[in-house]
N, C-alpha and C positions, 0 to 999 in steps of 0.2 A: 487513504490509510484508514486501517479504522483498529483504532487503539494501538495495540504495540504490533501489528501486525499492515506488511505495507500488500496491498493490492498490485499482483505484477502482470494480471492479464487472463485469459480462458485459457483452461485445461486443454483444451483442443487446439492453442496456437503452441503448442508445446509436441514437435513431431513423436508417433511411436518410434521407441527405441531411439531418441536422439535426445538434443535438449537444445536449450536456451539459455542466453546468459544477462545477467544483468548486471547492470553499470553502478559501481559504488564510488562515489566521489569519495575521494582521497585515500583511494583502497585499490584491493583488489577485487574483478570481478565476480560474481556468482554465478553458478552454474546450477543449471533450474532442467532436471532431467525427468522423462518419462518411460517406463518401463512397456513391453510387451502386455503385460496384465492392466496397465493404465494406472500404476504407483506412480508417484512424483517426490522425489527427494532433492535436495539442492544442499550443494558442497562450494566452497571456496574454490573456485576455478583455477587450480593448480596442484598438477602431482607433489607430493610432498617430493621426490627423487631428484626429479630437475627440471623442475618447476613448469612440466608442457600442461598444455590450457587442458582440462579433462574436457569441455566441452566440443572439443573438437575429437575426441578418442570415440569409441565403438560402446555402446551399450549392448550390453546382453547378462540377462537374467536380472539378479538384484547386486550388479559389478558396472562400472566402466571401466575400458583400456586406456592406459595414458599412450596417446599417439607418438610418444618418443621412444621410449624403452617398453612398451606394453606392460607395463605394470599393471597388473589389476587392485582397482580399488574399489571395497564395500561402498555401495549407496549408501546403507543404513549407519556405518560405522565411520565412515571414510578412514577407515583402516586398509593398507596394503595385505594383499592376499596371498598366499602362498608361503615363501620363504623370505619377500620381503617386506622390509619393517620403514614404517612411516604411516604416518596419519596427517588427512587434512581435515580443516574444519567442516564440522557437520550446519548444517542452517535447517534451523524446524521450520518445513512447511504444513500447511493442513491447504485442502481442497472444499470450498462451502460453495455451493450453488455453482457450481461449475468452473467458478474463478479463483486462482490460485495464489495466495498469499502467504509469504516468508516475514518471521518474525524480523522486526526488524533491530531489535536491541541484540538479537544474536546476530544479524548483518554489520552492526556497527561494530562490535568485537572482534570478528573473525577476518573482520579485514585493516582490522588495524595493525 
């Protein structure tokens, strides 16, 4: 960890176009995703609609699809796109030296 920000691994164990998730004790998981241009955003791993894992959904562009209802939801916003309305939490990541770490005081809130 280093400072408010937890160390969750290299950019590159994070498939293009897929993601990762991470395990939050007494929570819900995170979802630690990588786009086609090599962005990395990471959201509370669960559509807001009915509640399917996004990290099991389709990445493409700067959206994943929830594998249930395809719902598309912003990376940046985790706002639902289109016509429907829901929002999941967002978790600020940054990328420093190649290793990617999620703040972790927004991890502790969003999964509680």
């Amino acid at each position: 960890m280093i400072g408010e920000w937890l160390d969750i691994g290299w950019v590159d164990e994070i498939p293009v176009r897929g993601s990762r998730t991470v395990q939050v004790t007494g929570g819900d998981d995170i979802a630690v995703f990588r786009t086609g241009d090599g962005k990395v955003f990471a959201l509370l791993d669960r559509c807001p609609h009915k509640y399917g894992r996004l990290s099991q959904g389709i990445v493409h562009g700067g959206a994943v699809t929830c594998p249930l209802h395809n719902w598309r939801i912003s990376l940046t916003s985790g706002e639902a796109l289109g016509e429907d309305k829901g929002c999941t939490p967002v978790v600020p990541v940054k990328v420093s030296a190649g290793r990617v770490l999620i703040c972790r005081t927004s991890v502790l809130k969003a999964a509680a």
